[in-house]
Each structure stands twice: as structure tokens, then as C-alpha cells.
C-alpha positions as CSV (number, residue, x, y, z in Angstrom):
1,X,-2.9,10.9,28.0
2,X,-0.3,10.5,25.7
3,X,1.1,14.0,24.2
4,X,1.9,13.7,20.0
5,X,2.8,16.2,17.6
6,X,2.1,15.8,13.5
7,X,4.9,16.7,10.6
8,X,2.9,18.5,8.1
9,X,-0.3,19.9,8.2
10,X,-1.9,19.3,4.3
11,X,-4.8,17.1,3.6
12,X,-3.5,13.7,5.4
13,X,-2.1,15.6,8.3
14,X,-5.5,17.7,9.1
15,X,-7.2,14.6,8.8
16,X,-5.4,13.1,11.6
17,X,-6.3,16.2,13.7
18,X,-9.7,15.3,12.9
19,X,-10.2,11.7,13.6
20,X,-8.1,12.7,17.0
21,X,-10.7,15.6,17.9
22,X,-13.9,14.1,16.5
23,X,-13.1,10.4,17.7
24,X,-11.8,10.9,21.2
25,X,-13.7,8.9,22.9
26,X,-13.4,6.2,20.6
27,X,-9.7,6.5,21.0
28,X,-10.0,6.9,24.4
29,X,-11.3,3.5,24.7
30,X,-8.0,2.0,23.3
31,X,-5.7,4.5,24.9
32,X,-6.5,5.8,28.7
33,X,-6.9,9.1,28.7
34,X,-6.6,9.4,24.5
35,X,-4.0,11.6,22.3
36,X,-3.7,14.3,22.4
37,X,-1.8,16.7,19.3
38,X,0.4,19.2,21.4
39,X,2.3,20.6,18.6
40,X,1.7,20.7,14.3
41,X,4.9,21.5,12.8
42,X,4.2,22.9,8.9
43,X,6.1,25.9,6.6
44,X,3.1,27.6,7.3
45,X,0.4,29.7,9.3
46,X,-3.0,28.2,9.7
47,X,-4.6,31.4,11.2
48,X,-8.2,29.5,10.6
49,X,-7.8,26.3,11.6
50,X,-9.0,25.5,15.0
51,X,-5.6,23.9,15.7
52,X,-3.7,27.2,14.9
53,X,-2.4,27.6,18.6
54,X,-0.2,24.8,18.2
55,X,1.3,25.2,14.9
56,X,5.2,25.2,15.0
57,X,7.8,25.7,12.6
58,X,10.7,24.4,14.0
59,X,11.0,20.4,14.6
60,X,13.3,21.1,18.0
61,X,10.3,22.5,19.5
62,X,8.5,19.0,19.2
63,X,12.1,17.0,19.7
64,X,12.9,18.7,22.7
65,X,9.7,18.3,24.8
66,X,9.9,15.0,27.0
67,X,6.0,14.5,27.1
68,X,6.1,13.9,23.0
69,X,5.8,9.9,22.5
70,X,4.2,9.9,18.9
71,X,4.1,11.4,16.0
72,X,2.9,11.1,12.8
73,X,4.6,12.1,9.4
74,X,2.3,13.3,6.7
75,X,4.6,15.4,4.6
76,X,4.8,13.1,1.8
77,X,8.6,12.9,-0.4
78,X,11.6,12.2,0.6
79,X,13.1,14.9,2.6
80,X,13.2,16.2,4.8
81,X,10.6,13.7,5.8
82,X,13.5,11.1,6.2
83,X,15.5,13.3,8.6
84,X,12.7,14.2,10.7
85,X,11.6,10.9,11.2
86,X,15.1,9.7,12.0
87,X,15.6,12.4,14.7
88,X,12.1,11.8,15.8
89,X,13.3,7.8,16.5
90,X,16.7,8.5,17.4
91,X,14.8,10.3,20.4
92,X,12.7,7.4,21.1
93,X,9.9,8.8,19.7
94,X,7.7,6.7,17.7
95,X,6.4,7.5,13.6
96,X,3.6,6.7,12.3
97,X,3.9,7.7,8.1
98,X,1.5,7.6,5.4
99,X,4.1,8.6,3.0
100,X,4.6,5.5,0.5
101,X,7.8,7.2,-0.9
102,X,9.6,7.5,2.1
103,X,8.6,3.9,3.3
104,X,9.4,2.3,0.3
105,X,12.9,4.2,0.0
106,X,13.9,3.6,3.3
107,X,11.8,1.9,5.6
108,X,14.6,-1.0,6.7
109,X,17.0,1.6,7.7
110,X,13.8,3.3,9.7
111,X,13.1,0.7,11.3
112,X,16.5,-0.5,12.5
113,X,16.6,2.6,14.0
114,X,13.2,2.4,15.9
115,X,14.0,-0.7,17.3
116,X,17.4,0.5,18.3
117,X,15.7,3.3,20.0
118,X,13.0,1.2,21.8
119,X,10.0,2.7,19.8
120,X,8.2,1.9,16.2
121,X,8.5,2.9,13.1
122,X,4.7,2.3,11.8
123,X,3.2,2.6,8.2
124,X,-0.4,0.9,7.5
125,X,-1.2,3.8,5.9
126,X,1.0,3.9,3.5
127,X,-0.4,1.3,0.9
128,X,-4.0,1.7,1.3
129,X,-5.4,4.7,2.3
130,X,-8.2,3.8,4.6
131,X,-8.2,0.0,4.0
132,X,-6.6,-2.2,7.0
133,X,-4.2,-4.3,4.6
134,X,-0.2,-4.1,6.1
135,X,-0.9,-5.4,9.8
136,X,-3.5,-8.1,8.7
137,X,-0.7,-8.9,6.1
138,X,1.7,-9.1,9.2
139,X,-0.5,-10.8,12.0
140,X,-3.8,-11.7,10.8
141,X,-2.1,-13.8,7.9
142,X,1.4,-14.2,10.0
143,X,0.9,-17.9,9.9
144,X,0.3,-18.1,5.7
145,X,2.4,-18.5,3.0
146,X,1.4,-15.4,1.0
147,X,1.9,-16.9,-2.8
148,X,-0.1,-13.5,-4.3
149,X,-1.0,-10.1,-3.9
150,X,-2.8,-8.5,-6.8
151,X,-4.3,-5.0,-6.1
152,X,-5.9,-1.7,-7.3
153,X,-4.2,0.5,-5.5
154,X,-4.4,3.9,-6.7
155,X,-8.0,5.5,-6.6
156,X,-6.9,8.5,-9.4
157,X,-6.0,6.1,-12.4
158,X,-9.3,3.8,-11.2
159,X,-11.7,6.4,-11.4
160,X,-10.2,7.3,-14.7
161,X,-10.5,4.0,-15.9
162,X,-14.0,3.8,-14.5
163,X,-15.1,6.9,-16.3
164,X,-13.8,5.8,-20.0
165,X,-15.6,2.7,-19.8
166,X,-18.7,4.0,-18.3
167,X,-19.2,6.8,-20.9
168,X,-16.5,6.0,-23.6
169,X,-15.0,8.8,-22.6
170,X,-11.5,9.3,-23.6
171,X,-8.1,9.3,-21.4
172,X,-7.6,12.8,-21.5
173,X,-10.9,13.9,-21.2
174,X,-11.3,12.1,-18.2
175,X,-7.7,13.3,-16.6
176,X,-8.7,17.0,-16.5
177,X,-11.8,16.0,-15.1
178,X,-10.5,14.1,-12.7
179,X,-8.1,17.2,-11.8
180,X,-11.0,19.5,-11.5
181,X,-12.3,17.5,-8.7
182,X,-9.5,17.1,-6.8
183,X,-8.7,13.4,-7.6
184,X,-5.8,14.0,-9.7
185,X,-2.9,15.9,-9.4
186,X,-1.7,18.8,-11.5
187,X,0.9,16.6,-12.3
188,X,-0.3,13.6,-12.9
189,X,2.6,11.1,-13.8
190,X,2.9,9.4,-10.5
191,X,-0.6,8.4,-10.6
192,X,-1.1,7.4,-14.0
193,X,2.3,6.5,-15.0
194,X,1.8,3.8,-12.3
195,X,4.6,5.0,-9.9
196,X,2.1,5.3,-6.9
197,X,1.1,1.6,-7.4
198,X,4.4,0.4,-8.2
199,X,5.8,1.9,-4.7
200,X,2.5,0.4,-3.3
201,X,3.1,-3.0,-4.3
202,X,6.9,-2.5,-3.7
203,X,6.1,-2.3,0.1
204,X,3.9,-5.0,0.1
205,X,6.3,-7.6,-1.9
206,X,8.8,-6.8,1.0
207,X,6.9,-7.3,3.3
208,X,5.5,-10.8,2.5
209,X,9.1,-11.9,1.1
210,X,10.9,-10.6,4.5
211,X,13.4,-8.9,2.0
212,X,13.8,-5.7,0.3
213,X,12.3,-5.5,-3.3
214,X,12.9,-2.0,-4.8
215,X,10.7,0.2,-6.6
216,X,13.4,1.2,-9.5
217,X,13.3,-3.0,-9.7
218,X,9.8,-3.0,-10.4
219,X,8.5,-3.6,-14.2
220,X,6.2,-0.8,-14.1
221,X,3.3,0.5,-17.0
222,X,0.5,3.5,-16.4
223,X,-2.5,4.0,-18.1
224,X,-1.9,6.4,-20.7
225,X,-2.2,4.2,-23.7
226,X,-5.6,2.8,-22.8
227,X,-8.2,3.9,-25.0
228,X,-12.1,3.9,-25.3
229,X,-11.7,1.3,-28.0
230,X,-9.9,-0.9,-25.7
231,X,-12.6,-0.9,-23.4
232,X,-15.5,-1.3,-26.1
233,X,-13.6,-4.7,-27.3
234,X,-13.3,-5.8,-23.2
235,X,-16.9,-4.7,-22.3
236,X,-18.5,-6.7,-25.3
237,X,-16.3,-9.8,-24.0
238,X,-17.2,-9.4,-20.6
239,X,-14.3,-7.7,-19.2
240,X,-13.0,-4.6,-17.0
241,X,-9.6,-3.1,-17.8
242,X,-7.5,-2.0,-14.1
243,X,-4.5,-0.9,-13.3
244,X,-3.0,-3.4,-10.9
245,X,-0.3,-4.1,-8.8
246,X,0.5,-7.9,-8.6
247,X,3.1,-9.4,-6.9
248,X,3.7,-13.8,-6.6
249,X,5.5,-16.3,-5.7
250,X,7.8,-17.9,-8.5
251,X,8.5,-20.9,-9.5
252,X,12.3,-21.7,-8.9
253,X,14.2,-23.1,-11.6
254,X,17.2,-23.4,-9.9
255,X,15.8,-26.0,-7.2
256,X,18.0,-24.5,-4.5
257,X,15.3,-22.9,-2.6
258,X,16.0,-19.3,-3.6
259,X,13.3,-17.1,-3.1
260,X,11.6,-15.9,-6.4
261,X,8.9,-13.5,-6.8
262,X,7.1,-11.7,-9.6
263,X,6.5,-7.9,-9.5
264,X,4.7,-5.8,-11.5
265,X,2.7,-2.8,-12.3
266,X,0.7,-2.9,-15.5
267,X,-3.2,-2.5,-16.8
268,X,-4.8,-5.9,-16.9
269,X,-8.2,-6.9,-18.4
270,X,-9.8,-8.5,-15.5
271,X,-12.9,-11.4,-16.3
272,X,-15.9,-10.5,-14.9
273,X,-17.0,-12.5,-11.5
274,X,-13.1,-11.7,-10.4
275,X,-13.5,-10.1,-7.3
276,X,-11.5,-7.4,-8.3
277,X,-13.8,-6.9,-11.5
278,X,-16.1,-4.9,-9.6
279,X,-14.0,-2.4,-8.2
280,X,-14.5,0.9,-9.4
281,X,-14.5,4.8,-9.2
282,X,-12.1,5.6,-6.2
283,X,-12.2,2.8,-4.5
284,X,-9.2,0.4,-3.9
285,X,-8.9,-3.2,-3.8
286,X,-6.7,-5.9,-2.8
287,X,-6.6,-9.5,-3.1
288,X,-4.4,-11.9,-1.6
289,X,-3.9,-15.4,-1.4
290,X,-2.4,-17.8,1.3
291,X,-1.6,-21.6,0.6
292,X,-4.2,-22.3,3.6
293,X,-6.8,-19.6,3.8
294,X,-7.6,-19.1,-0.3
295,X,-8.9,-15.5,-1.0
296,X,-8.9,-12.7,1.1
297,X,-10.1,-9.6,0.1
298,X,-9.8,-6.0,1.4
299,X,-12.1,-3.3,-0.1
300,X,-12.1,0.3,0.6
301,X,-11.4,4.2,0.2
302,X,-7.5,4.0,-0.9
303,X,-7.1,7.4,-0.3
304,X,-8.9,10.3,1.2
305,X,-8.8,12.8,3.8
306,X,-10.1,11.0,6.7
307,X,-9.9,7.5,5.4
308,X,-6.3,8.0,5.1
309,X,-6.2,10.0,8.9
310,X,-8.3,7.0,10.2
311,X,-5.5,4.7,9.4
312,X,-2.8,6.8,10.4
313,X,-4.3,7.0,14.0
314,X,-4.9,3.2,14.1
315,X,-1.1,2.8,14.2
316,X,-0.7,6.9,16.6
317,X,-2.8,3.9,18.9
318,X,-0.9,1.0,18.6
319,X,2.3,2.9,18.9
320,X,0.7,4.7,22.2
321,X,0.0,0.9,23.7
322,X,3.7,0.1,23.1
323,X,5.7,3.2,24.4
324,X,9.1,1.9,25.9
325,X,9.4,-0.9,23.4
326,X,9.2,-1.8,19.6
327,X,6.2,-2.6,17.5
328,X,8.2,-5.2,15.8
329,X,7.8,-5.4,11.9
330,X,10.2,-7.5,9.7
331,X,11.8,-6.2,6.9
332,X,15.3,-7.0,5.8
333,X,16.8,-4.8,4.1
334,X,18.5,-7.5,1.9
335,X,17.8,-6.7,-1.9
336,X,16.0,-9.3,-3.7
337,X,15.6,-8.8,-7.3
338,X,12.4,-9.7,-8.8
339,X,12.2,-11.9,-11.7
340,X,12.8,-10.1,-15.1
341,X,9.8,-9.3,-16.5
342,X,10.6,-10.9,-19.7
343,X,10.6,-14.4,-18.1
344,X,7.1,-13.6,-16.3
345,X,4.2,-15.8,-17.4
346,X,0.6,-13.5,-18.8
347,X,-1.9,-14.0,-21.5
348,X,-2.5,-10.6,-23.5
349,X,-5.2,-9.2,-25.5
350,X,-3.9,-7.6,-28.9
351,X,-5.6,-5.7,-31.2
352,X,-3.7,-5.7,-34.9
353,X,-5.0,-4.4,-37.9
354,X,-7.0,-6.4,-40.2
355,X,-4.4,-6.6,-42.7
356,X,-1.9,-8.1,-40.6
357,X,-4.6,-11.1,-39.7
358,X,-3.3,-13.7,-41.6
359,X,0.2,-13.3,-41.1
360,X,-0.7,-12.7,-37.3
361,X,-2.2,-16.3,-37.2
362,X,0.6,-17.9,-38.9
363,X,3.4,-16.3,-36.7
364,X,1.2,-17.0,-33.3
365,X,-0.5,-20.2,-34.9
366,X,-1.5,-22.5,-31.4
367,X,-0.6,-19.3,-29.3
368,X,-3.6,-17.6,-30.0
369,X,-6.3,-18.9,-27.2
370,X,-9.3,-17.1,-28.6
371,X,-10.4,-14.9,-31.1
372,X,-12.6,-12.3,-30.6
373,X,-15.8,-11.6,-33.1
374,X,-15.6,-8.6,-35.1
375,X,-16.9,-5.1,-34.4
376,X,-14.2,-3.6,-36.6
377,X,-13.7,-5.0,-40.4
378,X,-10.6,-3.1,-39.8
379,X,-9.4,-5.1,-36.9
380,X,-8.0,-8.8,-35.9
381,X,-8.7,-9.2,-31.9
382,X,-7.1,-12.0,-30.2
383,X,-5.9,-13.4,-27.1
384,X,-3.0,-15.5,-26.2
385,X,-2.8,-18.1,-24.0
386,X,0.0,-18.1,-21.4
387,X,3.5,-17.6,-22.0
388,X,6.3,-15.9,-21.2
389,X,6.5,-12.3,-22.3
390,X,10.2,-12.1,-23.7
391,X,8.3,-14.9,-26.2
392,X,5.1,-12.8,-26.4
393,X,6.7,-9.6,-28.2
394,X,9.3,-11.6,-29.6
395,X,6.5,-12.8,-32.2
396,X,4.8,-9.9,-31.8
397,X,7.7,-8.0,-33.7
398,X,7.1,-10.6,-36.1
399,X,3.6,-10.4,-36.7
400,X,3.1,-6.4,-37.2
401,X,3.0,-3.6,-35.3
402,X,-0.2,-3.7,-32.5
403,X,-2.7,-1.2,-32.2
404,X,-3.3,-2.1,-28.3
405,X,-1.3,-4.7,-26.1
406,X,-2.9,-5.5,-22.4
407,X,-2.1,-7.9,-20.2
408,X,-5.2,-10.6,-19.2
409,X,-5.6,-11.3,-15.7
């Protein structure tokens, strides 16, 4: 049996207890004699919780007992998540995080430090939830050259998005009632300013580059501008509208072989028959594509409870199979810059007013790929064929000021 303890005791970190209790056996199967949670370090008493005997509010309890080989961080932030985890390795002790923010901000320096210390520094659930994406990334699709990964990664902002097209509901309407049921935060702004996503794809762009790309590098845009109008234009032209995270390989102008990638967090209209078109409610989806395998697709719960526990304990496993050596996972901490998002390639849809129409066409003239019928007398709908964004709002300025400017997938 192996002994493990859990940093923070919230909704991941109960969830963990409760894949460990409820799926022993299954875990069991993987790991002789299962794992077992010895200690649950948290601020707090949980005087109801059946696991109240072995909460702990000190972290040397955990660090000082030999018989603790894993644990898992669920305390989300920065600190003192980072220092726990680093003691935690320094003792040979392997962590298994779900916190994206703490992974993305420092998981090279982590996991130098696991692998100095003969144990892993794990993180599948991270980016995700519940959805196995990171280690088929890393194994599974070891052998590919990963050219794209274009996700929906954050379930808050896509059941939003769901709700205002299914009902025409508006984007405040549907935040509070999103908030009411738990799915967004008091706070919002990480979810629907697209930070979550951006630090989401952020880990994933390192990891299929082998380099370091930084969030604060990241060309990142939420959902608060998106409008019930918006979606009324994409529905009628056989559209969804999703907040994605998409990160590809770029074309290199220099032709020295230096590695270029495109980054970016951003609403897209998405055509319908895409597979990520169907994606809705709270659900998460990611797409990638290798030069030899095409499409892949991973669907699931992003987030969640026990989706999010399940995941958490897939790696509590993997870590358990490996104790006395290093789960290896490669991530240089070498910056790499993304391209500028000016000098990325996207179509967009643009709604203008009516008056500007003429003087639109003129300025965009053979830029403009389609124009879309009229609902509105009082609006000109287009969209653009590709080009490169710096030269997008360039003539953009030119033509007017936009009522609505989304990227087209």
C-alpha cells in the first residue's frame, strides 16, 4: 500500500479522497495494495467529513513521515502551493497538481527538481479537468509532429456561450446565472476574461514545442464583448461562436529552422460539421493534429469535482508505479516567444453599421470573402478572407468603427 497525503481539502482535493475511497479496488488493480490518504493538510477543520481524523495543519507533519510517497496539490494559486510542492520533491516525494497556475508559472523549475530528487512532478490534470489530454500528448502522440492544438478549454465561459445562443440570452444574464449554480466564480475575470484558457493552452504549447511559452506572452481575449446579436448573425450562417485556445506551428520566414508557433486565446466562430462545433454547455474539447495521424479529438467534463479527482489519481497511480525514479516529462525551461499576434493569419466576421457599407467595401475591396444577407437594414455583415491581423485592423481603422469583430475558425 502506498501511504499519500493531499494539500488542500476544497472541491478538487475532496474529490480525490473520493475516487481513492469509492474506487479502491479499481486502484488496487494498478497499485498492489492501493492508496491510501494518511494525512489532508487544509487551514481548516472538517468536523463532518468522514476524512476528519486525518486533517492536519502543518505540512511537517506530512514531510516528516517516511511512509509518505505521494501527494497531491489541490490548493490552486501560486503560493504557497509552490513551496509546498518544492519541499514535498526536495524530500523525494512525488506531486501530482491540478493547479494550472502553478504549473504554467513554474512547472520547469518543478520538474528539475523532481527529477533531481528521483520522483515526479505530475500535472494531467491541470489542462483538462477530467479529459486524458497531457500524457496522450506526451506518449500516445510521442512519435507526431503536433502542428495544432485548438481547444475549448474552460467549461464556465462555454456554458455561457451555450446559454446566449440557445435562448438569446444576454452575457450578463447568463453570468449570474451561471454563478448561481456554481459554474462561475464570484469573480469571474479568470474565466471569462480568458485567463484560464490562456494558462491552459500555455501548458500545452510548451509541451508540444519542448520549450517554455509564457502565459503573460500569450495574445489573450474573453468573452465579454459577445452579444446575442452576434450569435443571431452566426446561427442564421450556420455557425457556433467558442472561446478557444489554439496554438500552431508557424511558418518560418527566416529559413533557419527556428521554431515558430502561434498562440492565442480568443472567441472564434466555428463552421458547423467542425468537430469542435458541437461542443457545448460544460463540456470541454480539444483537437489536435499530427503530420501523420490527422485529427484527434478528446471530449469531456473540463472541470468538475470528481472528473477533475479522477484525473488527479490517474497520475497519484502512475507516480505510485514509479517510486524511486522519475516520471520523465520534457519541458525546457527555455523561453520561446510566440509569434506577435499582429503577424498571425485569421479570417474575421465584422459587423459595421450600414452607413459605413460603401466605404467598408472600398477600403476592404477583394478582402472581403463573403457577405452576409441582411437581417438588419441597419447593418453591413461581412467576412474577410485570410490575412494577417496587423493588416486586418489596419483597414479596419480605415473603414469605421465595428459594431462586433470575431475571429473565423
Amino acid at each position: 500500500m502506498i501511504q499519500a497525503a493531499i494539500f488542500g481539502f476544497g472541491n478538487i482535493g475532496s474529490g480525490v479522497a473520493a475516487v481513492l475511497e469509492e474506487n479502491c479496488k479499481q486502484v488496487a488493480k494498478a497499485v498492489p495494495g492501493g492508496i491510501h490518504v494518511k494525512y489532508i493538510l487544509d487551514i481548516r477543520d472538517f468536523p463532518d467529513s468522514p476524512f476528519a481524523d486525518r486533517i492536519v495543519h502543518d505540512i511537517d507533519v506530512i514531510l516528516s513521515d517516511p511512509e509518505i510517497k505521494v501527494v497531491c496539490e489541490t490548493m490552486g494559486g501560486k503560493e504557497p502551493a509552490f513551496t509546498f510542492s518544492k519541499r514535498a520533491l526536495e524530500k523525494g516525494i512525488s506531486v501530482c497538481s491540478s493547479n494550472k497556475e502553478l504549473v504554467e508559472a513554474f512547472g520547469p523549475e518543478l520538474l528539475r527538481i523532481a527529477s533531481e530528487n528521483h520522483c515526479s512532478y505530475l500535472f494531467e490534470a491541470s489542462v483538462g479537468g477530467g479529459i486524458p489530454l497531457l500524457t496522450p500528448l506526451l506518449q500516445n502522440l510521442a512519435q507526431e509532429e503536433i502542428q495544432s492544438v485548438t481547444g475549448i478549454l474552460n467549461g464556465t465561459t462555454n456554458y455561457i456561450l451555450t446559454k446566449m445562443e440557445r435562448y438569446g440570452a444576454d452575457y450578463a444574464q447568463v453570468l449570474k446565472e451561471a454563478q448561481d449554480l456554481g459554474y462561475a466564480e464570484r469573480n469571474p475575470a479568470a474565466d471569462v476574461e480568458g485567463h484560464d484558457t490562456g494558462r491552459k493552452i500555455s501548458i500545452i504549447s510548451s509541451l508540444i514545442s519542448g520549450k517554455t511559452i509564457r502565459f503573460d506572452d500569450i495574445y489573450t481575449e474573453g468573452i465579454t464583448k459577445i452579444t446575442p446579436v452576434d450569435f443571431t448573425w452566426a446561427k442564421a450562417n450556420g455557425y457556433s461562436i467558442k472561446l478557444l485556445g489554439r496554438s500552431k506551428k508557424a511558418a518560418d520566414p527566416s529559413g533557419d529552422g527556428t521554431a515558430q508557433i502561434e498562440v492565442m486565446t480568443a472567441p472564434f466562430l466555428v463552421k458547423e460539421g467542425h468537430p469542435l462545433y458541437g461542443v457545448c454547455d460544460v463540456f470541454n474539447g480539444v483537437l489536435v493534429h499530427g503530420n501523420m495521424v490527422d485529427d484527434v479529438m478528446f471530449y469531456g467534463r473540463g472541470a468538475g469535482k470528481l472528473p477533475t479527482g479522477s484525473a488527479v489519481v490517474a497520475d497519484m497511480i502512475l507516480a505510485a508505479k514509479n517510486i524511486g525514479q522519475t516520471v520523465p516529462v520534457e519541458w525546457n525551461p527555455e523561453v520561446l516567444v510566440p509569434v506577435p499576434s499582429g503577424e498571425c493569419i485569421n479570417a474575421f466576421f465584422v459587423r459595421m453599421n450600414s452607413t459605413d457599407a460603401e466605404k467598408t467595401r472600398t477600403v476592404f475591396a477583394d478582402k472581403i470573402s463573403a457577405v452576409w444577407s441582411a437581417q438588419d437594414d441597419a447593418e453591413f455583415v461581412f467576412v474577410t478572407c485570410q490575412m494577417q491581423e496587423n493588416c486586418f485592423f489596419d483597414l479596419l481603422g480605415k473603414a469605421g468603427e465595428a459594431l462586433s469583430v470575431i475571429r473565423v475558425l
